[in-house]
N, CA, C and O of each residue as an XYZ file, in Angstrom:
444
protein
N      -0.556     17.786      3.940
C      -0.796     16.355      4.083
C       0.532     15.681      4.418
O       1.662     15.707      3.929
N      -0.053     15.068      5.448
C       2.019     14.335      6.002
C       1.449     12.915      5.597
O       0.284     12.532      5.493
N       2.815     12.172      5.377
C       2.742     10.839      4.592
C       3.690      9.727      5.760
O       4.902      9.713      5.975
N       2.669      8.931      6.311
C       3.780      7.935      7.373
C       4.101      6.819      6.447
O       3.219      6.051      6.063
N       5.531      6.694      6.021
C       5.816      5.675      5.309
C       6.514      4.218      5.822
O       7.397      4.371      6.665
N       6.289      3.134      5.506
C       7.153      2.082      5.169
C       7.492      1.787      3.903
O       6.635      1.652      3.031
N       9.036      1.633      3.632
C       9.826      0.916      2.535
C       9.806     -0.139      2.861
O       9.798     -0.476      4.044
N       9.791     -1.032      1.752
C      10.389     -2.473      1.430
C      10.931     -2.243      0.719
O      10.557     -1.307      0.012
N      12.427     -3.061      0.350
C      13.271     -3.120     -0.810
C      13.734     -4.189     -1.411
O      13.713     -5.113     -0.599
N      14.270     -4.633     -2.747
C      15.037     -6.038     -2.735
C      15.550     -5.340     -3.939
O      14.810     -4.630     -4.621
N      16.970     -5.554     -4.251
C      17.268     -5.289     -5.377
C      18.064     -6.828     -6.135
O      18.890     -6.861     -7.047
N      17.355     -8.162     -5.244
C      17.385     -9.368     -6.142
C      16.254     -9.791     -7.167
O      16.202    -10.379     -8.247
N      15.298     -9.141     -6.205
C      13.626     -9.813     -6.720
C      12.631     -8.696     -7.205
O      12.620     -7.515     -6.859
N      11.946     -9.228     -7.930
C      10.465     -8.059     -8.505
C       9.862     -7.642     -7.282
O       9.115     -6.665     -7.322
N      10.053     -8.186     -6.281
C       8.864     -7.697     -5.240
C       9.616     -8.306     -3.532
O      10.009     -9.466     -3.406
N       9.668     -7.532     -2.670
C       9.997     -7.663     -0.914
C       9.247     -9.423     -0.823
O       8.111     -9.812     -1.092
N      10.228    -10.016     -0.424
C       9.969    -11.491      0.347
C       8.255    -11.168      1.124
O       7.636    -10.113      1.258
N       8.050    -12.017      1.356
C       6.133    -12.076      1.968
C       6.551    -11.363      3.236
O       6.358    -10.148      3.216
N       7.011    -11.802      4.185
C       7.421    -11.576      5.420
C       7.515    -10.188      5.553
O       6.595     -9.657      6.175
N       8.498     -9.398      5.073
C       8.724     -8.008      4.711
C       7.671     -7.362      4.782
O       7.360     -6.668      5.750
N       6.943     -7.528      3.678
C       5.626     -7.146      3.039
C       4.580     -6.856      3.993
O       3.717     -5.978      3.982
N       4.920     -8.084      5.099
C       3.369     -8.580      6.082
C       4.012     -7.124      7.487
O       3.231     -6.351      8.043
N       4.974     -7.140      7.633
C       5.493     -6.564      8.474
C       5.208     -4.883      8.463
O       4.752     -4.289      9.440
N       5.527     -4.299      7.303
C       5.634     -3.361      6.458
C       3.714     -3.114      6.926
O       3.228     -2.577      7.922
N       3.288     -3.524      6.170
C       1.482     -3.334      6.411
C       1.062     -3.506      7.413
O      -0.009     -2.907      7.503
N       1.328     -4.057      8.349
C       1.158     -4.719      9.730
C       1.237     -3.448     10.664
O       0.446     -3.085     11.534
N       2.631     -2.775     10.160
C       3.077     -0.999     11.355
C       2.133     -0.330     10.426
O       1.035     -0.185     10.963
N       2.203      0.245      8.899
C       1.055      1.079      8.971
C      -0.883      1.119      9.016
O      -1.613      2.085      9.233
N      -1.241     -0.300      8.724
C      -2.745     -0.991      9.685
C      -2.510      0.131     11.000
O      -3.011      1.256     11.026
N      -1.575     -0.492     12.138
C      -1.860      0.539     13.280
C      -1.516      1.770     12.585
O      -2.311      2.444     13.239
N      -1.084      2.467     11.942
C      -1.259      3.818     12.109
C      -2.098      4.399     10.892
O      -2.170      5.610     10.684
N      -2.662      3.542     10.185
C      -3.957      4.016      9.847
C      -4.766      4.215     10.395
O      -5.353      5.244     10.060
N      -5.265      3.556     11.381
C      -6.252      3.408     12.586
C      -6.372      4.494     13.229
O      -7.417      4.708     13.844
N      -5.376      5.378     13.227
C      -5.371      6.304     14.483
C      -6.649      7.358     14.120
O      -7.118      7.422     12.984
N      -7.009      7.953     14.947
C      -7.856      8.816     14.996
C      -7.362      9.835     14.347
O      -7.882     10.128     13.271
N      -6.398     10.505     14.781
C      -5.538     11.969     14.569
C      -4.284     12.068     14.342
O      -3.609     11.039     14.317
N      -3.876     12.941     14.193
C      -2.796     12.826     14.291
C      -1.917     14.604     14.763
O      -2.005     15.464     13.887
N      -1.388     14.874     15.685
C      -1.266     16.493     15.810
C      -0.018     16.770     16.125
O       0.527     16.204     17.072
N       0.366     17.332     15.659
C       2.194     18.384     15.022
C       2.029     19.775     16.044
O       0.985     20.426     16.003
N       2.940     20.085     16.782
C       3.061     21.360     17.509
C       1.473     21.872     17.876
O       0.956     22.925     17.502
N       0.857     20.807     18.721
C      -0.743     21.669     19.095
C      -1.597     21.269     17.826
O      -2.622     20.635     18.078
N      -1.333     21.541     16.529
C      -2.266     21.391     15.693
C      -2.610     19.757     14.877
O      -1.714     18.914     14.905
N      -3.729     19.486     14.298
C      -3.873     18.325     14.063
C      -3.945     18.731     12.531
O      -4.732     19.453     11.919
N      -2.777     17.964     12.118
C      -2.660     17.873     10.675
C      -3.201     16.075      9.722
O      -3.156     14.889     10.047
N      -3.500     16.578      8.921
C      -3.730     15.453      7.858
C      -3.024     14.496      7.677
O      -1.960     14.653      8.275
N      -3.097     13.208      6.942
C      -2.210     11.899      7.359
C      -3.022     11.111      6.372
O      -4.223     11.053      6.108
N      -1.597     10.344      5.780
C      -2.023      9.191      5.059
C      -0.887      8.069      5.495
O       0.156      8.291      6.110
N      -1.276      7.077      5.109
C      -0.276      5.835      5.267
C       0.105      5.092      4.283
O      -0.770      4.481      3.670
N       1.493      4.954      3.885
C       1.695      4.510      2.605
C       2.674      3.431      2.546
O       3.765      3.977      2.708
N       2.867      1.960      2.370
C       3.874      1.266      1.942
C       4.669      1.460      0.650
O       4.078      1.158     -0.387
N       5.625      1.811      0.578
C       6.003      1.682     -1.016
C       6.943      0.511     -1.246
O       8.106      0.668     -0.874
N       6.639     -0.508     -1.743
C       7.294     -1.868     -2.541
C       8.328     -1.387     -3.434
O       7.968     -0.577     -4.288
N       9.412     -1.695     -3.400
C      10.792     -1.484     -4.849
C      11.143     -2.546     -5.163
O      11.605     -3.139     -4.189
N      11.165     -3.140     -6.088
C      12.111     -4.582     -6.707
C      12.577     -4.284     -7.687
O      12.364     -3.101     -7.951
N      13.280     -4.931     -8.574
C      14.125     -5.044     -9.431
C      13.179     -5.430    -10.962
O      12.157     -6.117    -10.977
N      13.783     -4.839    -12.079
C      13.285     -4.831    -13.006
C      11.515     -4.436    -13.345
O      10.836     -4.379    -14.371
N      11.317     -4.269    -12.220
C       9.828     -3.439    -12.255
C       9.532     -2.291    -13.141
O      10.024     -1.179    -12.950
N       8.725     -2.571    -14.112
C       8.192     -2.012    -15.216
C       7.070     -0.739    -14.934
O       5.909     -0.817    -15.333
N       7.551      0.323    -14.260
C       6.033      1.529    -14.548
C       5.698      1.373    -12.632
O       6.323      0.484    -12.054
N       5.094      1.926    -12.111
C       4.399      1.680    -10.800
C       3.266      1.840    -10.907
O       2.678      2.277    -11.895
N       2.560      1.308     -9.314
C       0.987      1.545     -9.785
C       0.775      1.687     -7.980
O       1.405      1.174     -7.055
N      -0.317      2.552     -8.005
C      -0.640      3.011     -6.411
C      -1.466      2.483     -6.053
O      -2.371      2.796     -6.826
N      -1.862      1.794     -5.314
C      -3.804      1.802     -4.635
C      -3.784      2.300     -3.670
O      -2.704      2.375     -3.084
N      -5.113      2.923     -3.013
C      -6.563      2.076     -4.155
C      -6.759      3.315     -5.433
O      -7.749      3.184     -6.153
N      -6.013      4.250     -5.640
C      -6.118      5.052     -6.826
C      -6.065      4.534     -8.221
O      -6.521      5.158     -9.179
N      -5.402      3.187     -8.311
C      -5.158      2.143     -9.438
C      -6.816      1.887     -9.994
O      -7.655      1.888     -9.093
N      -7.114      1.759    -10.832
C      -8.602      1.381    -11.914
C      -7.909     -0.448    -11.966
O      -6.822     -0.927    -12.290
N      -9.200     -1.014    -11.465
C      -8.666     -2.496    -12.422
C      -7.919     -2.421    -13.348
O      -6.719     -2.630    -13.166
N      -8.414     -2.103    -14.592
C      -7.450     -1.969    -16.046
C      -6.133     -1.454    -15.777
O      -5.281     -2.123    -16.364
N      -5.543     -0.267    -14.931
C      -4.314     -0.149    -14.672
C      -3.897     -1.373    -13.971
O      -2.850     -1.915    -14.325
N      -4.654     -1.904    -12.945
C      -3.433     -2.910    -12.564
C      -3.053     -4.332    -13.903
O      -2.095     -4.997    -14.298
N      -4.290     -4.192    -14.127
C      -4.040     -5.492    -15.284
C      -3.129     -5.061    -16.543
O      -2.576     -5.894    -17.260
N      -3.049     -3.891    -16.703
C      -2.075     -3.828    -17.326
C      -0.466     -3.517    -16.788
O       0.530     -3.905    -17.400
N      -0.441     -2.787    -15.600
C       0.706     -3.116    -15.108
C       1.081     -4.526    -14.626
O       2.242     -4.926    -14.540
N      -0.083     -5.282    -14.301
C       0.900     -6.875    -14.563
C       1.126     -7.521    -15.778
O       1.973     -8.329    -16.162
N       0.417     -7.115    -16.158
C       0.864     -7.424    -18.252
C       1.974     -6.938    -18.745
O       2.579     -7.705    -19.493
N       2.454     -5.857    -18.555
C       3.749     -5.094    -18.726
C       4.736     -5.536    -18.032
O       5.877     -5.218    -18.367
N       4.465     -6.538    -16.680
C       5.425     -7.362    -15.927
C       5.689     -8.481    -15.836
O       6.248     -9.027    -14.884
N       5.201     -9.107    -17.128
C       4.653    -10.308    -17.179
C       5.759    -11.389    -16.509
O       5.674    -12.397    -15.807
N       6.997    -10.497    -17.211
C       8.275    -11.712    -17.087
C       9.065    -11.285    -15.525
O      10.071    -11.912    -15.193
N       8.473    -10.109    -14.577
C       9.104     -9.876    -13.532
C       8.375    -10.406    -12.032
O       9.012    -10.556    -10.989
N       6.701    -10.677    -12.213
C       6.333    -11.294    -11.285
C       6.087    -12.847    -11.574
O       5.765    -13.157    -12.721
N       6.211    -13.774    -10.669
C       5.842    -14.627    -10.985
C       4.080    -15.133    -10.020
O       3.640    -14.373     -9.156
N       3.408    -16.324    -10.354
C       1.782    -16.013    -10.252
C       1.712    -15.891     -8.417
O       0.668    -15.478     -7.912
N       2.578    -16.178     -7.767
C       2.287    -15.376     -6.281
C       2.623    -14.300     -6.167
O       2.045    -13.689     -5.268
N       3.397    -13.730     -6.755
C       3.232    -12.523     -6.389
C       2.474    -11.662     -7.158
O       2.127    -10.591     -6.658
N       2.196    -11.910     -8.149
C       0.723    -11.158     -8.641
C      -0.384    -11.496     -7.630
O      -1.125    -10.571     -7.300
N      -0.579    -12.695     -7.110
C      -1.576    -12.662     -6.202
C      -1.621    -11.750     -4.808
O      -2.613    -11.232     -4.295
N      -0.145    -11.711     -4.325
C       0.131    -10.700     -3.189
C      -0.536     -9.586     -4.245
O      -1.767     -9.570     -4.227
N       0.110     -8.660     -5.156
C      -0.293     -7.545     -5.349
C      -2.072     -7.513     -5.407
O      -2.657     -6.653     -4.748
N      -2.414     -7.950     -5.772
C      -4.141     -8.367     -6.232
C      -4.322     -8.516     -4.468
O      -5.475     -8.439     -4.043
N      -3.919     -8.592     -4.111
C      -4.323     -8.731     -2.157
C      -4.185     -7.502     -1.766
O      -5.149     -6.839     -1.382
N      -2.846     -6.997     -1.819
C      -2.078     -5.859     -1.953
C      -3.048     -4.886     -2.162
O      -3.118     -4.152     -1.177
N      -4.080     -4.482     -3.334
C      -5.017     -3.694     -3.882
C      -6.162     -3.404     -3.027
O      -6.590     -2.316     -2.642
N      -6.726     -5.024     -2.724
C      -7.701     -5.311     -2.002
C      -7.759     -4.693     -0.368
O      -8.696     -4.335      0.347
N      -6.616     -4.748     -0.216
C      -6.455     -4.466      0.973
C      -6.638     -2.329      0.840
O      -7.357     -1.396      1.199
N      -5.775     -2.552      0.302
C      -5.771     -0.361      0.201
C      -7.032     -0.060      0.120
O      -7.558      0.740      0.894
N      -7.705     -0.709     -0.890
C      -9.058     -0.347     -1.001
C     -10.226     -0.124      0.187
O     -11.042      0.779      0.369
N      -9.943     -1.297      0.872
C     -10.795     -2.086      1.983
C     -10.207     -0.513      3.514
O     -10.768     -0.013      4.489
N      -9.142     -0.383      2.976
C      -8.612      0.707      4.017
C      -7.971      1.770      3.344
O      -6.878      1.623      2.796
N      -8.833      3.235      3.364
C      -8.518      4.094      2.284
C      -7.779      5.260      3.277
O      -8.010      6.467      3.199
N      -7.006      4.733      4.055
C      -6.083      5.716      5.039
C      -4.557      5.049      4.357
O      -3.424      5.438      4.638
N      -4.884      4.089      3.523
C      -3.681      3.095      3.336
C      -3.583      3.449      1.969
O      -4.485      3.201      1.169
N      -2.419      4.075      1.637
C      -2.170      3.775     -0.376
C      -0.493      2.798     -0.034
O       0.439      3.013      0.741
N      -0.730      1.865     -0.911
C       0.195      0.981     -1.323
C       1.010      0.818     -2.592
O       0.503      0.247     -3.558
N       2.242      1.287     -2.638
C       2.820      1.475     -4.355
C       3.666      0.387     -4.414
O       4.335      0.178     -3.402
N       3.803     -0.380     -5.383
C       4.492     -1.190     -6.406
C       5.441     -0.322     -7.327
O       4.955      0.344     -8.240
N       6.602     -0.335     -7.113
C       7.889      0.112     -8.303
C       8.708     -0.159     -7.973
O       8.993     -0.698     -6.904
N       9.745      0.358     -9.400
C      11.225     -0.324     -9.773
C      11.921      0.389     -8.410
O      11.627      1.447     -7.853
N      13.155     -0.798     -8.034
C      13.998      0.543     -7.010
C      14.921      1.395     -7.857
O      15.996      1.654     -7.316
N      14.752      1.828     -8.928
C      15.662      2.768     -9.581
C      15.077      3.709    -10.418
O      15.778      4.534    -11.004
């Protein structure tokens, strides 16, 4: 299984500026989409993954593999590192992986 990634990083903030974020999901959307994907002749497996890093981020959490209750408790455990938009990005964030299951999206500390 090969993994096409985008990073976001901030090591000021709990979570990549919006912009970042939109950009970041925006390149792997197209390459979720793709039909195939094939390595030397052969067509190998593929996922698409953003991974989010910020600062003081408590635990990570993946979607759409995340259970409601994990995310609600990983924003409970973050209580004091997101503030209420960016819990709403992540809660979008979820929605979205879900809605597109070629897409896993992780939330964690950059350290």
């Amino acid at each position: 299984m090969y993994i096409i990634q985008e990073s976001k990083n901030t090591s000021t903030a709990s979570l990549p500026k919006l912009p970042d974020i939109q950009d970041g999901l925006f390149k792997l959307i197209l390459f979720s989409n793709l039909d195939s994907l094939v390595l030397n002749g052969q067509e190998v497996l593929f996922v698409t993954k953003l991974k989010l890093t910020g600062n003081n981020v408590i635990g990570s959490i993946v979607f759409p593999d995340a259970s409601l209750e994990e995310l609600k408790y990983f924003l409970e455990v973050n209580v004091k590192n997101f503030n209420t938009n960016q819990k709403i990005i992540i809660k979008k964030l979820a929605l979205e992986a879900e809605n597109n299951q070629k897409l896993q999206i992780e939330v964690s500390s950059n350290f």
